[in-house]
Backbone bond lengths (Angstrom), bond angles and torsions (degrees), N, CA, C in turn:
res aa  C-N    CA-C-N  psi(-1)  N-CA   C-N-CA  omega(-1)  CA-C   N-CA-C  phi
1 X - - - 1.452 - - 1.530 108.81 -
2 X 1.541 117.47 130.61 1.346 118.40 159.29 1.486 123.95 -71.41
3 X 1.162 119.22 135.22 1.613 116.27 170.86 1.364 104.00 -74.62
4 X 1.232 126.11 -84.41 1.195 125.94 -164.65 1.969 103.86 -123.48
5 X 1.520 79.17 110.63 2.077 85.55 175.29 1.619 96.26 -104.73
6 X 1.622 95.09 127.18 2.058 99.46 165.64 1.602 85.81 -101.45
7 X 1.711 103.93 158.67 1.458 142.23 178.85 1.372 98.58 -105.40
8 X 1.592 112.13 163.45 1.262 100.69 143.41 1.633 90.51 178.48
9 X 1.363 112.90 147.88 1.859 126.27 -177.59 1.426 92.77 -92.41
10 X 0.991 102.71 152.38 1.857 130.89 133.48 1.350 122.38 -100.51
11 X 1.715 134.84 114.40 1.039 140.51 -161.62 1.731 103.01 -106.22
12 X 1.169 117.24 -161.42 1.765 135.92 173.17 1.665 70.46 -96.88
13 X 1.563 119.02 -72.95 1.585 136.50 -174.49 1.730 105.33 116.96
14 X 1.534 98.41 -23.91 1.689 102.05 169.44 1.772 105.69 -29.02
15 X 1.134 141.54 -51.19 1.123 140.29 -118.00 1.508 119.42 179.65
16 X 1.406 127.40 143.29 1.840 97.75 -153.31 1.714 83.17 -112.19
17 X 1.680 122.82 7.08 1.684 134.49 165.55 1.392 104.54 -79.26
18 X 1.255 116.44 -56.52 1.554 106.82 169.76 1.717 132.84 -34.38
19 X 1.377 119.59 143.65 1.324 134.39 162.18 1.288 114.83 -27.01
20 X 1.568 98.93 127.48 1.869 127.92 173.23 1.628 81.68 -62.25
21 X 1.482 120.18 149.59 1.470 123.24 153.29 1.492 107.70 -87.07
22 X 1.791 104.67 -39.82 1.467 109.01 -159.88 1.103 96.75 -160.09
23 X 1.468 119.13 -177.73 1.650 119.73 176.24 1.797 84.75 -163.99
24 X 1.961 92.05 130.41 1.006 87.28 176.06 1.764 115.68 -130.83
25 X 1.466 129.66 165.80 1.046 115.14 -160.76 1.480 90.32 -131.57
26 X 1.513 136.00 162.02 1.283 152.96 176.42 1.713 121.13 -163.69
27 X 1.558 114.31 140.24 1.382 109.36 -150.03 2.051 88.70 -169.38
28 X 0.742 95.29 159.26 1.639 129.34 177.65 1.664 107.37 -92.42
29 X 1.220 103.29 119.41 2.116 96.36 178.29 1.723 95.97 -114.14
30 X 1.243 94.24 164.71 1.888 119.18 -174.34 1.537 85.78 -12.36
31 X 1.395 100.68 -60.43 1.841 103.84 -150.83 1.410 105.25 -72.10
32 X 1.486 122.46 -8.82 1.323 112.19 -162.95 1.474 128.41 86.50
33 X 0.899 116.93 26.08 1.470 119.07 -178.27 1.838 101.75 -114.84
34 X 0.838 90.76 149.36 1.637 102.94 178.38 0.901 126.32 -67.71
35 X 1.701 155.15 105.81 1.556 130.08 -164.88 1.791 86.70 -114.50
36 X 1.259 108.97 155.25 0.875 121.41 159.41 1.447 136.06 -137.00
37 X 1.326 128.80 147.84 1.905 105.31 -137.98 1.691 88.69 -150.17
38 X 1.372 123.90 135.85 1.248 114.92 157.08 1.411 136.90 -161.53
39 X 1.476 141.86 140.39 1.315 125.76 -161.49 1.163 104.15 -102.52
40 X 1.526 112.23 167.28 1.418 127.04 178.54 1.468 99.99 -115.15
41 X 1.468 117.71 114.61 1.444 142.61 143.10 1.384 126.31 -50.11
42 X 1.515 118.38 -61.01 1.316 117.42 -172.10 1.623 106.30 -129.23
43 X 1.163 125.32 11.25 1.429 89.25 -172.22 2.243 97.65 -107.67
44 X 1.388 87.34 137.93 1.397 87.86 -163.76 1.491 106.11 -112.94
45 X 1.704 150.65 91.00 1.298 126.00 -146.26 2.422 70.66 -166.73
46 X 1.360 91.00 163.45 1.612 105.39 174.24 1.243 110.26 -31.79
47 X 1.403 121.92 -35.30 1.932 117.79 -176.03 1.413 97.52 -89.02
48 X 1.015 142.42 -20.50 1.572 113.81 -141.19 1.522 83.57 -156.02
49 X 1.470 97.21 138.71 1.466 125.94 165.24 1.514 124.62 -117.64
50 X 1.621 135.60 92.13 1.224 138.81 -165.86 1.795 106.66 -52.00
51 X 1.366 104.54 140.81 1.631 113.12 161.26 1.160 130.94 -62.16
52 X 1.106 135.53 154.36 1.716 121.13 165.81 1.870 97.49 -65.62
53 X 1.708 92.04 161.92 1.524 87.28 164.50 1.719 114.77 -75.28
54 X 1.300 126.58 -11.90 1.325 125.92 169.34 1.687 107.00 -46.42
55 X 1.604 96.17 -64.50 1.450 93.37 -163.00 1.834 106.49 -90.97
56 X 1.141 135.15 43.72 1.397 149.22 164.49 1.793 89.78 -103.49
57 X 1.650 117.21 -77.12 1.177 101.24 -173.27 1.575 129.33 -69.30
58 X 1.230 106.35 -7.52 1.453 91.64 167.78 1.747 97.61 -95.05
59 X 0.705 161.51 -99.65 1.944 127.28 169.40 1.563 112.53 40.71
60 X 1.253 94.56 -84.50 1.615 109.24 175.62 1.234 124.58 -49.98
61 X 1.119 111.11 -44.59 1.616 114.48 169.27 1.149 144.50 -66.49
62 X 1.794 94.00 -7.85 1.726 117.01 -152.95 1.941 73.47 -91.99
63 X 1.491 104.40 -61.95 1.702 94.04 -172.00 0.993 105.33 -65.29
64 X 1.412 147.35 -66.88 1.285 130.35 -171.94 1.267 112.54 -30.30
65 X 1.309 146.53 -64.81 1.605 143.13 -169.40 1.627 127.71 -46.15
66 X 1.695 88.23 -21.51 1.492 119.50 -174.90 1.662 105.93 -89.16
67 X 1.123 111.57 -14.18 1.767 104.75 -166.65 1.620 117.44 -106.06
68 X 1.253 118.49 148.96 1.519 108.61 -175.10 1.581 98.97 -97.26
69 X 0.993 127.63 -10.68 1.597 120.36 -174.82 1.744 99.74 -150.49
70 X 1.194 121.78 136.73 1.569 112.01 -166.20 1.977 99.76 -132.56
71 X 0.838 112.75 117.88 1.541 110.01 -160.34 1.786 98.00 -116.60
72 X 1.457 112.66 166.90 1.424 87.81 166.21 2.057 94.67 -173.99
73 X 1.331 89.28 179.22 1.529 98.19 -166.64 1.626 106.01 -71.86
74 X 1.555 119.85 150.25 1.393 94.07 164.78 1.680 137.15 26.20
75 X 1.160 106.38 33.85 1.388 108.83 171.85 1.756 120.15 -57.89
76 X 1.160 112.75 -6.33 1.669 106.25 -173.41 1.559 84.19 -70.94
77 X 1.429 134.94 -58.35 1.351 154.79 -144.97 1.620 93.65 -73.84
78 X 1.519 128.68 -43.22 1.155 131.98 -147.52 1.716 119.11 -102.28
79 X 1.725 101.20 -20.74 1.236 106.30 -166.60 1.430 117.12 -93.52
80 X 1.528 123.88 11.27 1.278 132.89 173.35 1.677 104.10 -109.86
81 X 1.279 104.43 -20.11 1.836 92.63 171.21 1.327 86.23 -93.54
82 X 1.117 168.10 55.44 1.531 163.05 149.07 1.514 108.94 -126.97
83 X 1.476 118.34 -24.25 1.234 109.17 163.93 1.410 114.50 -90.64
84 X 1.317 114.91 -23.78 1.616 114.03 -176.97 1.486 101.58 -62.62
């Protein structure tokens, strides 16, 4: 179980309709160490290959289900590109 998982996007920021870049997640394990974990949505270039949004939210969901308190960056800005 996570105690406390923070979220947090990377946007363009032009626009709160515009493309997730990434979504990222961070959390405390047994030992206490910080993991920090994150997918790429949109950015599409020689390194990086974007997810479907299928498999971003099931991603998302896998930690979320896991956490007792779920906090996150700028969520006023973040939680309508996360429902779209």
């Amino acid at each position: 179980m996570i105690d406390l998982l923070a979220i947090d996007t990377e946007t363009t920021g032009l626009d709160w309709y515009v493309d997730i870049l990434c979504i990222s997640v961070s959390y405390r394990n047994e030992e206490g160490k910080i993991v920090n974990c994150s997918i790429n949505t949109g950015m599409n270039d020689m390194f990086n290959q974007p997810v479907t949004a299928t498999e971003a939210y099931t991603w998302l969901q896998g930690y979320i289900r896991q956490a007792r308190l779920v906090v996150g960056h700028n969520l006023s800005f973040d939680l309508p590109l996360l429902h779209r």
